[in-house]
ROTI-205569 format. One record per atom (N, C-alpha, C, O): residue in one letter; atom name; x, y, z. Coordinates in Angstrom, 3 decimals, m for minus. Layout:
// residues N
+----+----+----------+----------+----------+
! aa ! at !        u !        v !        w !
+----+----+----------+----------+----------+
!  a ! CA !        X !        Y !        Z !
...
+----+----+----------+----------+----------+
END
This chain:
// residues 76
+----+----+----------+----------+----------+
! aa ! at !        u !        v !        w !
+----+----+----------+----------+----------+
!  x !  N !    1.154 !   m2.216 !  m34.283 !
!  x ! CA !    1.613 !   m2.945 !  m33.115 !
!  x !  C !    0.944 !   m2.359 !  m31.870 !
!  x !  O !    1.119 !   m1.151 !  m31.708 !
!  x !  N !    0.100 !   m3.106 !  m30.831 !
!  x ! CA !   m0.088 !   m2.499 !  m29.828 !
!  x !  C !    0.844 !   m2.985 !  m28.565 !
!  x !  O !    1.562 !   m3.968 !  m28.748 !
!  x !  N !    0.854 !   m2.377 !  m27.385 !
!  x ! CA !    1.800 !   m2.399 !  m26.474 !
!  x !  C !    0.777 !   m3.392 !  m25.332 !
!  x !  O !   m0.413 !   m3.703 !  m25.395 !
!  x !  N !    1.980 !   m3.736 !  m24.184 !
!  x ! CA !    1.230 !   m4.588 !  m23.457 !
!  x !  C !    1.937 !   m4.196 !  m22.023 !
!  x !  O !    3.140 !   m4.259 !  m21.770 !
!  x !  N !    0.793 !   m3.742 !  m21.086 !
!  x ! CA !    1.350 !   m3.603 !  m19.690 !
!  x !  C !    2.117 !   m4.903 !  m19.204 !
!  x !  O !    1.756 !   m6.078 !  m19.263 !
!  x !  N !    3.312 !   m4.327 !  m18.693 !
!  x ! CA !    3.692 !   m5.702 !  m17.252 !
!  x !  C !    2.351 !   m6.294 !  m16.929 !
!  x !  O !    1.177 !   m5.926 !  m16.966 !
!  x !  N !    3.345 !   m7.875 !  m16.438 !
!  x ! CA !    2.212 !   m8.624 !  m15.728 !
!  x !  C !    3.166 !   m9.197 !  m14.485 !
!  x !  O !    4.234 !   m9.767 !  m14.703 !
!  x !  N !    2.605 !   m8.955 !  m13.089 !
!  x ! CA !    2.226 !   m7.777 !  m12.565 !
!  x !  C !    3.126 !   m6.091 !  m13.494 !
!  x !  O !    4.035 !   m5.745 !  m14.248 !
!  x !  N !    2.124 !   m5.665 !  m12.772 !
!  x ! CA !    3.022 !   m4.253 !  m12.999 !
!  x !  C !    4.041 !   m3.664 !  m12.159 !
!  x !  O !    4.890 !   m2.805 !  m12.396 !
!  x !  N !    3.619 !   m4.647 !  m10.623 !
!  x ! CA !    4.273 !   m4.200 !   m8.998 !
!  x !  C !    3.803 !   m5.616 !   m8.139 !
!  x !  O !    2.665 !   m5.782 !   m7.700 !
!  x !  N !    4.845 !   m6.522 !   m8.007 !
!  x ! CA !    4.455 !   m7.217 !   m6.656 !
!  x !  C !    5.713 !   m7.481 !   m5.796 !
!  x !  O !    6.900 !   m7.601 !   m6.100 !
!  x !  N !    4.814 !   m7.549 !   m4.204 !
!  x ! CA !    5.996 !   m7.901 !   m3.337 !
!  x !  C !    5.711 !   m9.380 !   m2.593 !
!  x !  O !    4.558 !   m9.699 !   m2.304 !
!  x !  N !    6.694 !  m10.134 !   m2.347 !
!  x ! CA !    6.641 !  m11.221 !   m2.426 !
!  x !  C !    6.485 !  m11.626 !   m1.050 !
!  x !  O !    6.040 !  m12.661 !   m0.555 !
!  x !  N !    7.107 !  m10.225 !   m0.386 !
!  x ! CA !    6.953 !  m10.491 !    1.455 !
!  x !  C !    5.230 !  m10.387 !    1.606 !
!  x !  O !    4.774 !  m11.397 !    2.142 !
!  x !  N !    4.513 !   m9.676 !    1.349 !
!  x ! CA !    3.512 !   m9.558 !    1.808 !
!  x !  C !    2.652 !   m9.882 !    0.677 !
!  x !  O !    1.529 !   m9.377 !    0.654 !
!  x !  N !    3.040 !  m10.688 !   m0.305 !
!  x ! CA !    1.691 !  m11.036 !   m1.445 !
!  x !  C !    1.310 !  m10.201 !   m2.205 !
!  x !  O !    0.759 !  m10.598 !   m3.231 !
!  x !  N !    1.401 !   m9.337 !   m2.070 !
!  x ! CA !    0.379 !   m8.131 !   m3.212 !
!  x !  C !    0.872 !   m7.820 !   m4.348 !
!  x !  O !    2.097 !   m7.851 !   m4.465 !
!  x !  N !    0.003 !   m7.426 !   m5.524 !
!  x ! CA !    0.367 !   m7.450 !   m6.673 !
!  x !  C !   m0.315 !   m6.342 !   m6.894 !
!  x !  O !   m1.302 !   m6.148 !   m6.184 !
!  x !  N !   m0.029 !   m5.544 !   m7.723 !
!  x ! CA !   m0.714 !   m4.368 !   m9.354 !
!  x !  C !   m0.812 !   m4.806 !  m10.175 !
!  x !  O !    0.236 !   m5.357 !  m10.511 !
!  x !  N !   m1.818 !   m4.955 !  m11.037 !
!  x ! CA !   m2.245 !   m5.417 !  m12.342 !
!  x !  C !   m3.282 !   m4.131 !  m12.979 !
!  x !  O !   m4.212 !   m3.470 !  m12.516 !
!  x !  N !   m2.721 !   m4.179 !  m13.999 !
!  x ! CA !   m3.641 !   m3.636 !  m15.079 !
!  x !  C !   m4.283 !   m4.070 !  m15.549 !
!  x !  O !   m3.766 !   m4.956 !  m16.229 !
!  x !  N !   m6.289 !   m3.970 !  m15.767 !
!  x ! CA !   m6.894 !   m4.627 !  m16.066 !
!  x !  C !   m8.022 !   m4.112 !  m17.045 !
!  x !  O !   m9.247 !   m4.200 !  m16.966 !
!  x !  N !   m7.221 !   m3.562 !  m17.967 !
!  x ! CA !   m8.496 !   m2.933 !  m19.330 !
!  x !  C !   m8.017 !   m1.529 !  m18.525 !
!  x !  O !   m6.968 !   m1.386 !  m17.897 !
!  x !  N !   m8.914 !   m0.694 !  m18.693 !
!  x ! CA !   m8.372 !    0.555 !  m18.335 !
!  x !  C !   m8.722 !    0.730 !  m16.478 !
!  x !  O !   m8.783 !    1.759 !  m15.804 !
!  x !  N !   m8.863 !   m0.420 !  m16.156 !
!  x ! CA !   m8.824 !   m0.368 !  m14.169 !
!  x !  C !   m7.534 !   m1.177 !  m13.967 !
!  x !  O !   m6.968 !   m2.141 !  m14.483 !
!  x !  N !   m7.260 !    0.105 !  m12.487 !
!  x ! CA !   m6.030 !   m0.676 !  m11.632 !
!  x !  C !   m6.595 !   m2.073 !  m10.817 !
!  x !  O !   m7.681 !   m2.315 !  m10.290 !
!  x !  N !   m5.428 !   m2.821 !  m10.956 !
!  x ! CA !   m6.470 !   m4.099 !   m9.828 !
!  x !  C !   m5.240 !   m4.544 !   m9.057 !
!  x !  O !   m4.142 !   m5.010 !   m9.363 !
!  x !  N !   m5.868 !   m4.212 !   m7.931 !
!  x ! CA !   m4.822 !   m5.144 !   m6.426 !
!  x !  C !   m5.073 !   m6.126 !   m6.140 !
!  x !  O !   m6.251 !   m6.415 !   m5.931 !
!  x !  N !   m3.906 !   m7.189 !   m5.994 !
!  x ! CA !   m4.882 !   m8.378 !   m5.527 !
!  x !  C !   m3.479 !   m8.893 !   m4.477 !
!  x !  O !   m2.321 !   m8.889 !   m4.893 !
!  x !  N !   m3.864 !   m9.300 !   m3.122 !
!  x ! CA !   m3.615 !   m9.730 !   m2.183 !
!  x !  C !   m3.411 !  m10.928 !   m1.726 !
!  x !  O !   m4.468 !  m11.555 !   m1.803 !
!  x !  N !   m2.302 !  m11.756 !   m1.147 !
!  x ! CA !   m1.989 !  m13.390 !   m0.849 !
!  x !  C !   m3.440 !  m13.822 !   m0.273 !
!  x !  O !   m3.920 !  m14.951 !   m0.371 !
!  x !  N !   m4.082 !  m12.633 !    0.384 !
!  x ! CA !   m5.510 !  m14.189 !    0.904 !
!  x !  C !   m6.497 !  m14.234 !   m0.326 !
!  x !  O !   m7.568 !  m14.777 !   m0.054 !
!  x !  N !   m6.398 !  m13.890 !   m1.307 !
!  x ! CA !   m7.361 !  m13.898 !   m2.163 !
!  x !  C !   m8.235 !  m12.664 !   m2.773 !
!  x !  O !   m8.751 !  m12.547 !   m3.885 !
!  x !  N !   m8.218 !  m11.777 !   m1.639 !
!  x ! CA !   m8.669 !  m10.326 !   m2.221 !
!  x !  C !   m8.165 !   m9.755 !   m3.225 !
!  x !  O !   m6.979 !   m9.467 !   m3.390 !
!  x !  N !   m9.364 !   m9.506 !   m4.179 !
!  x ! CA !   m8.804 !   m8.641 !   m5.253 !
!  x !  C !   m9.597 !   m7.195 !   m5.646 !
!  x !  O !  m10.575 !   m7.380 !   m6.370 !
!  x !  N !   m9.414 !   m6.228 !   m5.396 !
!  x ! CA !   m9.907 !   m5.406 !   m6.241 !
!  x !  C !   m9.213 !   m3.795 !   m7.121 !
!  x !  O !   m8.088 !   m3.298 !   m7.167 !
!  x !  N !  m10.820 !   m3.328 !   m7.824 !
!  x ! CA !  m10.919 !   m2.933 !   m9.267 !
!  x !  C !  m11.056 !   m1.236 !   m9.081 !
!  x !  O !  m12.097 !   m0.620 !   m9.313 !
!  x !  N !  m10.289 !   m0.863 !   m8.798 !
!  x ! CA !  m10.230 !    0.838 !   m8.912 !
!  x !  C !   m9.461 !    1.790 !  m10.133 !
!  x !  O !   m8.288 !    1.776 !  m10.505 !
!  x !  N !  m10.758 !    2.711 !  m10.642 !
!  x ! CA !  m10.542 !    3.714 !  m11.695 !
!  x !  C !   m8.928 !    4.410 !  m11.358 !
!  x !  O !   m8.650 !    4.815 !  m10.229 !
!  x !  N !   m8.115 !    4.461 !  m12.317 !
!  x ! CA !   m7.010 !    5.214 !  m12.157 !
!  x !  C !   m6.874 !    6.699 !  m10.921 !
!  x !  O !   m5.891 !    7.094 !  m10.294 !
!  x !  N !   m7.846 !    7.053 !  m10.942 !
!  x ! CA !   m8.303 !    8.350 !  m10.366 !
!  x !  C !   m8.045 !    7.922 !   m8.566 !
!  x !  O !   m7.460 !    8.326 !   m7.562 !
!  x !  N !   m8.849 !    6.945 !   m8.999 !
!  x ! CA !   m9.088 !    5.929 !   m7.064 !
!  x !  C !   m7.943 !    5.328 !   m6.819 !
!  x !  O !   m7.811 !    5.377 !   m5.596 !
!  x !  N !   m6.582 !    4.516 !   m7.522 !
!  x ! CA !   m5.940 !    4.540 !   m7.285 !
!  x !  C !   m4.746 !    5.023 !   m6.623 !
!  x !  O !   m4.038 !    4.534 !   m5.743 !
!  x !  N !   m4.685 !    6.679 !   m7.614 !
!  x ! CA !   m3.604 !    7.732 !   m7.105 !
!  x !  C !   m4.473 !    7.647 !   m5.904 !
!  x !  O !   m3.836 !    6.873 !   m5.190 !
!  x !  N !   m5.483 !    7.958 !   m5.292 !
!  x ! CA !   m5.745 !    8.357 !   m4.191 !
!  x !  C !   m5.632 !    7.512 !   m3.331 !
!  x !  O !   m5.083 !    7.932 !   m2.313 !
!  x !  N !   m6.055 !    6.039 !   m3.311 !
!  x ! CA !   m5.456 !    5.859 !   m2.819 !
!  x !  C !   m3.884 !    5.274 !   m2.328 !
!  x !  O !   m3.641 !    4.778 !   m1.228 !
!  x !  N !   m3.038 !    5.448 !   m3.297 !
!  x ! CA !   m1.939 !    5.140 !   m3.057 !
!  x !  C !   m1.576 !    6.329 !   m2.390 !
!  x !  O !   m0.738 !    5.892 !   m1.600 !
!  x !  N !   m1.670 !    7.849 !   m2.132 !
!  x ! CA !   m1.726 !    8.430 !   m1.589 !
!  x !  C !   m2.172 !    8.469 !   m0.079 !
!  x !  O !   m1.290 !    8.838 !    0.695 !
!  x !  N !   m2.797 !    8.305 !    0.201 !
!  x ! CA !   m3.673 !    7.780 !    1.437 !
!  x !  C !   m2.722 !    6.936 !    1.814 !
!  x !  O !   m1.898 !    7.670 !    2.360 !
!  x !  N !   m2.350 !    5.915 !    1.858 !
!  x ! CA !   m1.380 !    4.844 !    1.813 !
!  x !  C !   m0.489 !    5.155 !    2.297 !
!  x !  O !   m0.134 !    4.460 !    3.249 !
!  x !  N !    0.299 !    6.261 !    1.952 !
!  x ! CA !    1.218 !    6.544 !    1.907 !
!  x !  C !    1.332 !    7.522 !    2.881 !
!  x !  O !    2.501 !    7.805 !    3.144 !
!  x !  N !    0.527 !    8.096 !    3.466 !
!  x ! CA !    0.094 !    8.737 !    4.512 !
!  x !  C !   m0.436 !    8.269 !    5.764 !
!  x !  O !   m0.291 !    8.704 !    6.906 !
!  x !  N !   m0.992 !    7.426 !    5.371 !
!  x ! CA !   m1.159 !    6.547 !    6.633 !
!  x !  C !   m0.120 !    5.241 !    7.048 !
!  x !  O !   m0.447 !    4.403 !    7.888 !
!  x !  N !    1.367 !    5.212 !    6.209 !
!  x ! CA !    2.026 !    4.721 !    6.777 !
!  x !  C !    3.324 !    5.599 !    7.691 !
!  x !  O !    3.981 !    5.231 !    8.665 !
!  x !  N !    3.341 !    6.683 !    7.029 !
!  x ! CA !    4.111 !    7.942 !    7.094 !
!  x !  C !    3.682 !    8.194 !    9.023 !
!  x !  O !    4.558 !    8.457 !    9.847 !
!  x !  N !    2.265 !    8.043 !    9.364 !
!  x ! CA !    1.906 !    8.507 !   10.361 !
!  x !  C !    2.012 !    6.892 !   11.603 !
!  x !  O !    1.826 !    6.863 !   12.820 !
!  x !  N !    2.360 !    5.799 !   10.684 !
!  x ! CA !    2.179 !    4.730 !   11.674 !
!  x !  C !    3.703 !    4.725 !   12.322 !
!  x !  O !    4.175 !    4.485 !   13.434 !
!  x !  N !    4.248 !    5.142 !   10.950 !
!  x ! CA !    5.861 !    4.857 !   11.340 !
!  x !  C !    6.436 !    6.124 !   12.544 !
!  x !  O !    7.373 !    5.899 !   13.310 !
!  x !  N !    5.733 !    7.340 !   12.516 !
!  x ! CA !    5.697 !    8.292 !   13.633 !
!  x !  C !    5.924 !    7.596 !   14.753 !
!  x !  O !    6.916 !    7.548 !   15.482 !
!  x !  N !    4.428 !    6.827 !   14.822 !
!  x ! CA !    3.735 !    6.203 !   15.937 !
!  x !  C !    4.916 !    5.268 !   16.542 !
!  x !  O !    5.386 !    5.374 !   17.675 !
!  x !  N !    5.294 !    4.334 !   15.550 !
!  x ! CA !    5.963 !    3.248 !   16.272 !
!  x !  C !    7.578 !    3.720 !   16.164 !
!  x !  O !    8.425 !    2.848 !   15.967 !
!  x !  N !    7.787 !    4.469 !   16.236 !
!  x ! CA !    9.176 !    5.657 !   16.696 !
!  x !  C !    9.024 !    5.665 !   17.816 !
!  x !  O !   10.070 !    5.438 !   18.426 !
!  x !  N !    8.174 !    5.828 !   18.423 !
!  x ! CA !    8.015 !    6.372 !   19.673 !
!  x !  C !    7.367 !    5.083 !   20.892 !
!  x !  O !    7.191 !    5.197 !   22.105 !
!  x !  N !    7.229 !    4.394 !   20.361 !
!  x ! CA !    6.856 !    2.863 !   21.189 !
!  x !  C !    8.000 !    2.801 !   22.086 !
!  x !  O !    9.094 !    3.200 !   21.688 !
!  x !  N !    7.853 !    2.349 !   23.228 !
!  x ! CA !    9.077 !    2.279 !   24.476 !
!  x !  C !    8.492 !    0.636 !   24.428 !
!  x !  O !    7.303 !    0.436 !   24.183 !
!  x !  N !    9.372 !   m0.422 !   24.667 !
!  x ! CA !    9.057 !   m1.719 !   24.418 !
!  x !  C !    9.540 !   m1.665 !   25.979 !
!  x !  O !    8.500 !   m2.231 !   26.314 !
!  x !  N !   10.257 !   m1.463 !   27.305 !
!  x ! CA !   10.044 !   m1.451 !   28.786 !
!  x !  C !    8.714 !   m1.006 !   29.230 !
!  x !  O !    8.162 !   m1.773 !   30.020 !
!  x !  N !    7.959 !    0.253 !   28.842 !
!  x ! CA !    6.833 !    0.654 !   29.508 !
!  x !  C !    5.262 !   m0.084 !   28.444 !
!  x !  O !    4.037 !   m0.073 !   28.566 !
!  x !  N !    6.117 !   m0.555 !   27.607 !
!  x ! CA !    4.920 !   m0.900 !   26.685 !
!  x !  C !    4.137 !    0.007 !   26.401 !
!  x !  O !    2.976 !   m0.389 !   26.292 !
!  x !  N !    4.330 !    1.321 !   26.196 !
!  x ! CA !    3.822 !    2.174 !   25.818 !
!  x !  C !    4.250 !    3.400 !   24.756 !
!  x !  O !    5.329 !    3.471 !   24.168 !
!  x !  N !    3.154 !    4.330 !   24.659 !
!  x ! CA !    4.218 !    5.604 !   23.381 !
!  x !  C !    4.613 !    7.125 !   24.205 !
!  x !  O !    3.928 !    7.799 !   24.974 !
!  x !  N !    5.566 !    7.264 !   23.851 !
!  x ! CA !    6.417 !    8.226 !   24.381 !
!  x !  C !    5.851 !    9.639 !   23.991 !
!  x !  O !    5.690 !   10.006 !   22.827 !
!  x !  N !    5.646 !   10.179 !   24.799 !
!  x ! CA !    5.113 !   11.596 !   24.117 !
!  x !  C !    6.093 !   12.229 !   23.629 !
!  x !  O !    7.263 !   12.179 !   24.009 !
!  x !  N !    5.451 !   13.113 !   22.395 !
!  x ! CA !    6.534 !   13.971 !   21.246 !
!  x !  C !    6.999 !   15.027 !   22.281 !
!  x !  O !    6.509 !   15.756 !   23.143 !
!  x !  N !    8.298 !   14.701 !   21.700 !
!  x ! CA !    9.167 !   15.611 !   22.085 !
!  x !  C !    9.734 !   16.684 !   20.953 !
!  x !  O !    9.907 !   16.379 !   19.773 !
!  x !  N !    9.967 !   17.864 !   21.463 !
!  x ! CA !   10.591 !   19.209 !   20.341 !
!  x !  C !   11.581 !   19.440 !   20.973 !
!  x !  O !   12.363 !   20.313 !   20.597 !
+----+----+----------+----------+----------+
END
């Protein structure tokens, strides 16, 4: 008996995107049509990355003042 990945493996429905497994490559594919094909290796990384660069947006927009339209400098 062989086994069979999910199909998707991960999608969200707000923003389109899907994970698919595709032979032994990860594949993203996106509501406008973009799709691509990264080695497991390129994946973790970048889902990592990802995950870091939202970590640092969400900083960012913490600190947005919507009166001055601007970002608030960090405070300690």
């Amino acid at each position: 008996m062989t086994a069979t990945p999910p199909r998707p493996v991960w999608a969200d429905d707000i923003i389109g995107a899907a994970v698919h497994v595709n032979g032994g490559l990860v594949e993203i594919n996106l509501a406008d049509g973009w799709s691509g094909r990264l080695t497991p290796a390129e994946a973790v990384q970048l889902a990592a990355d990802l995950q870091s660069a939202v970590a640092e947006a969400n900083s960012w927009a913490a600190r947005w003042n919507p009166d001055t339209r601007t970002y608030n400098e960090v405070t300690s």
